[in-house]
C-alpha positions in Angstrom: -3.1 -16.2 -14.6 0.0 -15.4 -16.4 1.5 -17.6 -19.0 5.3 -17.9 -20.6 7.2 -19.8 -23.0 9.2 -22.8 -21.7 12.2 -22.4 -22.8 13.2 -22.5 -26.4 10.0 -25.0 -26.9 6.9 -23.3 -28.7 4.9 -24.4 -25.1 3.2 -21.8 -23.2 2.4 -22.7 -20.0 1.1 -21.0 -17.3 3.2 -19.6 -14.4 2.1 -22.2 -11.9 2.8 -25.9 -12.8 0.2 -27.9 -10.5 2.6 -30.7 -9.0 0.6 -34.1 -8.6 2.6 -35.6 -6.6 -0.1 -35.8 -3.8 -2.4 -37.4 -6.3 -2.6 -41.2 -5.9 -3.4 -44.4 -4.1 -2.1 -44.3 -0.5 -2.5 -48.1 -0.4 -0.2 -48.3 -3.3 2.2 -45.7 -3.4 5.2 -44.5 -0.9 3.5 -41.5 0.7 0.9 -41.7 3.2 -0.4 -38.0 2.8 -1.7 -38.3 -1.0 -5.3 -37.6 -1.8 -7.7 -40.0 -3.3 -9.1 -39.4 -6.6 -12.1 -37.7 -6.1 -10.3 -34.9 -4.1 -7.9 -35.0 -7.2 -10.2 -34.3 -9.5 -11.5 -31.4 -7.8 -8.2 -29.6 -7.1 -7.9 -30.6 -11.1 -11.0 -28.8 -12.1 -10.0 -26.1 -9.5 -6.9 -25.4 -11.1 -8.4 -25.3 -14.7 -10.4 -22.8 -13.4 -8.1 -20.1 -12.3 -6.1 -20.8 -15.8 -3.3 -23.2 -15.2 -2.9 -25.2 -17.7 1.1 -27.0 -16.5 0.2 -30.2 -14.9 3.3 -31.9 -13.9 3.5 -36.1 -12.5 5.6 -39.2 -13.2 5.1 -42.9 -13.5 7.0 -43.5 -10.1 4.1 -41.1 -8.4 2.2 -44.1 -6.5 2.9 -46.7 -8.6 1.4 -44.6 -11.3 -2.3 -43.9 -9.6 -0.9 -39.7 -9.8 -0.5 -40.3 -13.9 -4.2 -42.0 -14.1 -5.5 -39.9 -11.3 -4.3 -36.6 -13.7 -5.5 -38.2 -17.3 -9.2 -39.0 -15.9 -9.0 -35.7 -14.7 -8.1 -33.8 -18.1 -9.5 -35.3 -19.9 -13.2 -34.5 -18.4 -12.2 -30.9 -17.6 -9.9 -29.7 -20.3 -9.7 -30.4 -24.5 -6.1 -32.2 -24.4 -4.7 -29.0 -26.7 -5.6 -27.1 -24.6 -3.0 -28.2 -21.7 0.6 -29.1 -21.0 1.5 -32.6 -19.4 4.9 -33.4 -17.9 5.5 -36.7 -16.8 9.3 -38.4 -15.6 10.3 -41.5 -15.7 13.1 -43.6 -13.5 16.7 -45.1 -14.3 17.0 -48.8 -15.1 16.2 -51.0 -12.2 19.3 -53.7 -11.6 17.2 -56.4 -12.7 16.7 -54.7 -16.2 20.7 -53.9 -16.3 20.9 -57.3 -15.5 18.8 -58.5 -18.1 20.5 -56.3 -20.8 17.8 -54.4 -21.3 19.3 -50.7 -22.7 18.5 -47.3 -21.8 16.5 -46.8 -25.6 14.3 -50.0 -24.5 14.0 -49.0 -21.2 12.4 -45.6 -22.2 10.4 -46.4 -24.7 8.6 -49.4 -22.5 8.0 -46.7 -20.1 6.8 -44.1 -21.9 4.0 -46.5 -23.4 3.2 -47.2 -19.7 2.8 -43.8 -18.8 1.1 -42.7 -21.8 -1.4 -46.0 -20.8 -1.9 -44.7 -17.4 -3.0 -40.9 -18.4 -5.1 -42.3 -21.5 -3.0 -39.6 -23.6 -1.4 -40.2 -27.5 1.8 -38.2 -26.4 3.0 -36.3 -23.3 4.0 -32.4 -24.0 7.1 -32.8 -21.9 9.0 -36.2 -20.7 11.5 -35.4 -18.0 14.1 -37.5 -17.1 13.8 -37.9 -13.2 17.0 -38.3 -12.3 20.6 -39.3 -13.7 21.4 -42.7 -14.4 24.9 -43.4 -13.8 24.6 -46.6 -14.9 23.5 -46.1 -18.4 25.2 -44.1 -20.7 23.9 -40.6 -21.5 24.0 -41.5 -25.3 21.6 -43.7 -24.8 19.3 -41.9 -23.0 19.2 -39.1 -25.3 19.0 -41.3 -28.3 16.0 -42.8 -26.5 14.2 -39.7 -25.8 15.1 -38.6 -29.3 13.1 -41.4 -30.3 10.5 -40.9 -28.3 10.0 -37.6 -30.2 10.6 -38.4 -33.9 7.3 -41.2 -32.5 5.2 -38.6 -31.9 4.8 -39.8 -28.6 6.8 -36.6 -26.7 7.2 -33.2 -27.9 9.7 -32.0 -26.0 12.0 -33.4 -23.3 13.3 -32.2 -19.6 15.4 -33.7 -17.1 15.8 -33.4 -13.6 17.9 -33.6 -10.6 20.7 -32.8 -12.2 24.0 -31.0 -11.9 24.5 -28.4 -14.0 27.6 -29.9 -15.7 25.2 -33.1 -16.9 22.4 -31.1 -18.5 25.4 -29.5 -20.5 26.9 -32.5 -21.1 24.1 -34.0 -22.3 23.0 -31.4 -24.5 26.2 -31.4 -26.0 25.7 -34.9 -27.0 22.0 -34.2 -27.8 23.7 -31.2 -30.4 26.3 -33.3 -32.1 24.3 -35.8 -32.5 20.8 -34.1 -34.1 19.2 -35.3 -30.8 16.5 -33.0 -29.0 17.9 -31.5 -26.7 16.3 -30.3 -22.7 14.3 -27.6 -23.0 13.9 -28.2 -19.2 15.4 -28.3 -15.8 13.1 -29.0 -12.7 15.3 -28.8 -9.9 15.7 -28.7 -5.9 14.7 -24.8 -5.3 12.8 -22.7 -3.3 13.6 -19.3 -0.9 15.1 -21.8 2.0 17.4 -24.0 -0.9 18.9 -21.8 -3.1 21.4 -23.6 -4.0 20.5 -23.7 -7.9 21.9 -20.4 -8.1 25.5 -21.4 -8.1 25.7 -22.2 -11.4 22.1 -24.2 -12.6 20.5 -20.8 -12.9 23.4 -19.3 -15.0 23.5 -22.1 -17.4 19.5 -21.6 -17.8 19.8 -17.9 -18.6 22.6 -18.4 -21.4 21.1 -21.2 -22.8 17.5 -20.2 -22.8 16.5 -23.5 -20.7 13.4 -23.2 -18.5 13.6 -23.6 -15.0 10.3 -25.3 -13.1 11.5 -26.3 -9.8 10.0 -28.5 -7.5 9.6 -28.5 -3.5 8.6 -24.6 -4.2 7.3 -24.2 -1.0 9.8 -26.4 1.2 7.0 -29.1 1.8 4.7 -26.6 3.2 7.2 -25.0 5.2 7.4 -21.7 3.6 3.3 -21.6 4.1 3.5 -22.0 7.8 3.7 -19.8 10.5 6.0 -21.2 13.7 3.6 -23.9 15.3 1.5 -24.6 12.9 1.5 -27.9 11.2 -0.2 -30.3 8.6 -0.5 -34.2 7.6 2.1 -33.6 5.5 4.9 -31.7 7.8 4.1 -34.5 10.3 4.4 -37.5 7.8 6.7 -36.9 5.0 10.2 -37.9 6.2 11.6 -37.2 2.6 10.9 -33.7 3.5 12.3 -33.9 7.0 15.6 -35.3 5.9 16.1 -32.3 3.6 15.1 -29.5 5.9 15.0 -30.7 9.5 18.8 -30.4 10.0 18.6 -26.7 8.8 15.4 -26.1 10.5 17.0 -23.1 12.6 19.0 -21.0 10.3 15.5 -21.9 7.7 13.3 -20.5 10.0 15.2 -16.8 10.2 13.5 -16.6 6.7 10.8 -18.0 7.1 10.0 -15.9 9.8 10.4 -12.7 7.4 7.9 -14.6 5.0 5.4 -14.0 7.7 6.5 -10.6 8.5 5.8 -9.4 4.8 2.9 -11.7 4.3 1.6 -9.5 7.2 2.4 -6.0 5.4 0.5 -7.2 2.4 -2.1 -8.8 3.9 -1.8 -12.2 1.9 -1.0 -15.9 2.6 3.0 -16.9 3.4 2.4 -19.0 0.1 1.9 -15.8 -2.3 5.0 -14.3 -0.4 7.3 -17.4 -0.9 6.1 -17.6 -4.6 6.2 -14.4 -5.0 10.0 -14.3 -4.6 10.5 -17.7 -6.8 8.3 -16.6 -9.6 11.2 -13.9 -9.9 13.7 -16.3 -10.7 12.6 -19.1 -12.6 10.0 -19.9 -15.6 7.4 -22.2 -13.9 7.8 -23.4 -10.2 5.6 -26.6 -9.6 3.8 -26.1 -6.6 1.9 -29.2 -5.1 -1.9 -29.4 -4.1 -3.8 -31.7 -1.4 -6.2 -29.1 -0.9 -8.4 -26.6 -3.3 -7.2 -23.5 -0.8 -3.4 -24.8 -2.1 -3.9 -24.0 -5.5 -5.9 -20.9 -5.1 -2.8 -19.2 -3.2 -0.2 -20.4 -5.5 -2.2 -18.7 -8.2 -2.7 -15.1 -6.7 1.0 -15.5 -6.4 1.8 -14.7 -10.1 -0.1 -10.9 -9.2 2.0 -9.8 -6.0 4.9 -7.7 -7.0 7.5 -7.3 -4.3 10.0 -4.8 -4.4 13.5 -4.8 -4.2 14.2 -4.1 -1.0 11.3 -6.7 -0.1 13.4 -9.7 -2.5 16.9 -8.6 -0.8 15.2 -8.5 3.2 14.0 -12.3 1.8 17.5 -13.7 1.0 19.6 -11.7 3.3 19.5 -14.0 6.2 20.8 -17.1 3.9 23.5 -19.6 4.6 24.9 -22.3 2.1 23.3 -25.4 2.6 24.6 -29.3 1.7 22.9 -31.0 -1.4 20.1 -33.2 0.2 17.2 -35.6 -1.1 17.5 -36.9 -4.7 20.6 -35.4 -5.5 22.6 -36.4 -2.2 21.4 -39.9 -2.6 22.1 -40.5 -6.4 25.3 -38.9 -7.1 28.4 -40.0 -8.4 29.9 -41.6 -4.9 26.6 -43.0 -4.3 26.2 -44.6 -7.7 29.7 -46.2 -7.1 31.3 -45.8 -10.4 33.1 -42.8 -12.8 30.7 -41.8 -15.4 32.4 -42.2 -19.0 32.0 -38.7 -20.6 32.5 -38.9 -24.1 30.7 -37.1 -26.7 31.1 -39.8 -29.4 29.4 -42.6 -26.1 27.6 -45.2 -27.7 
């Protein structure tokens, strides 16, 4: 394993962030295709084991079973210094906006309930899941800033997010003697590159990490033509963000298999491979040991440059789907204010 710096934090994490999304109670949560915990705990071990050390959930992960599912985990495999947790948490619901409640309250009630679930003191890095235009971003940022100066987060991220809110927010963050994201963990991957348009350029200048989820396209940059898994047939989050551009997709995808071929390694190392090139940490899911194990030969294939260009050549622009299709501005039915003085 390979390890880097997130960002302009002191963290350094491995280059594979296990996602554990997949971890958690079926019964409880949203998705059908999760594993139960003893099949958790063994990708877990698995994982500390081939030196990742980036273990990435959220409190709205199975109505938290993910967070306890992870914590159990840790803390029987690994010393608790010896790893980096990310956890999210979710906007206000509109019973809490209609209770009052405010974006500093909101957080720090969460946070506590999160830190419950993975039996932890503090979390390494609390991401904000995804924008609430309800609630002003002063108060978020005051909240998380809070959070910090508690000692119960030592650094924060957000996610889904357009580029022009994490500098926004940071802005605020700056003025203010907030902390600011150190973290973006966006919609990217070799079939949705649309992170490149400007989210990737912000990143570079201002030294911002860059772990992106859905690195493999919900197992579709792992499968050949034909072949299929629990998840491709059952997760229709996925299908509504790749089903409509399943065609043009599978022109590289197809390539994926081509060069997988020439090297004689998995269409996962291939796919990864090509992200690990742009970004800090991409956080690559796990419902099975054999999941892990190829995301982590990943960070020790080089491709060339003629290898990355063949990859991207065949690539059209794609519409913003999934969180950030469903939560933006027109969706959330009101102007955001955008003052950096908001209180």
């Amino acid at each position: 394993m390979k390890y880097i710096q997130l960002g302009h934090s002191d963290l350094t994490v491995s280059r594979i962030c296990m996602g554990c999304m997949g971890f958690g109670n079926a019964q409880t949560g949203q998705h059908s295709w999760t594993v139960d915990e003893e099949h958790s705990r063994e990708i877990i071990k698995r994982g500390l084991e081939l030196g990742i050390n980036f273990f990435d959930t959220a409190i709205g992960y199975q109505n938290g079973t993910s967070e306890e599912y992870v914590g159990r985990g840790l803390r029987d495999f690994a010393k608790r210094e010896d790893v980096v947790v990310a956890t999210k948490f979710v906007p206000r619901s509109g019973d809490e906006i209609a209770a009052g409640v405010t974006g500093q309250q909101h957080i720090a009630k969460l946070l506590d309930t999160s830190l419950q679930h993975l039996g932890m003191d503090y979390v390494d890095l609390y991401i904000y899941h995804m924008w609430d235009y309800n609630t002003p971003i002063y108060d978020i940022m005051e909240g998380l800033n809070n959070a910090v100066r508690a000692g119960k987060v030592r650094y924060i991220g957000i996610s889904n997010a357009y580029a022009y809110q994490l500098a926004k927010a940071n802005a605020i963050a700056e003025q203010n003697g907030f902390a600011k994201f150190v973290s973006i963990q966006g919609h990217y991957n070799l079939i949705f590159r649309e992170e490149e348009r400007e989210m990737a350029k912000l990143c570079a200048e201002d030294n911002i990490a860059m772990t992106p989820y859905s690195a493999l396209a919900g197992g579709r940059l792992s499968k050949r033509p034909g072949e299929t898994s629990k998840r491709l047939e059952e997760d229709s989050y996925a299908k509504g963000k790749y089903d409509a551009t399943a065609e043009q997709d599978g022109k590289i995808i197809q390539r994926v298999a081509e060069l997988a071929d020439k090297h004689g390694v998995s269409m996962t190392e291939i796919s990864l491979a090509w992200l690990l090139t742009k970004v800090t940490s991409p956080v690559v899911g796990a419902t099975k040991l054999h999941h892990i194990e190829g995301a982590a030969k990943a960070v020790d294939l080089e491709l060339t440059a003629e290898e990355l260009a063949y990859l991207e050549e065949p690539y059209v622009p794609h519409k913003l789907v999934g969180v950030m299709a469903q939560n933006g501005p027109a969706a959330a039915g009101q102007k955001q204010v955008w003052s950096l003085n908001q209180k």
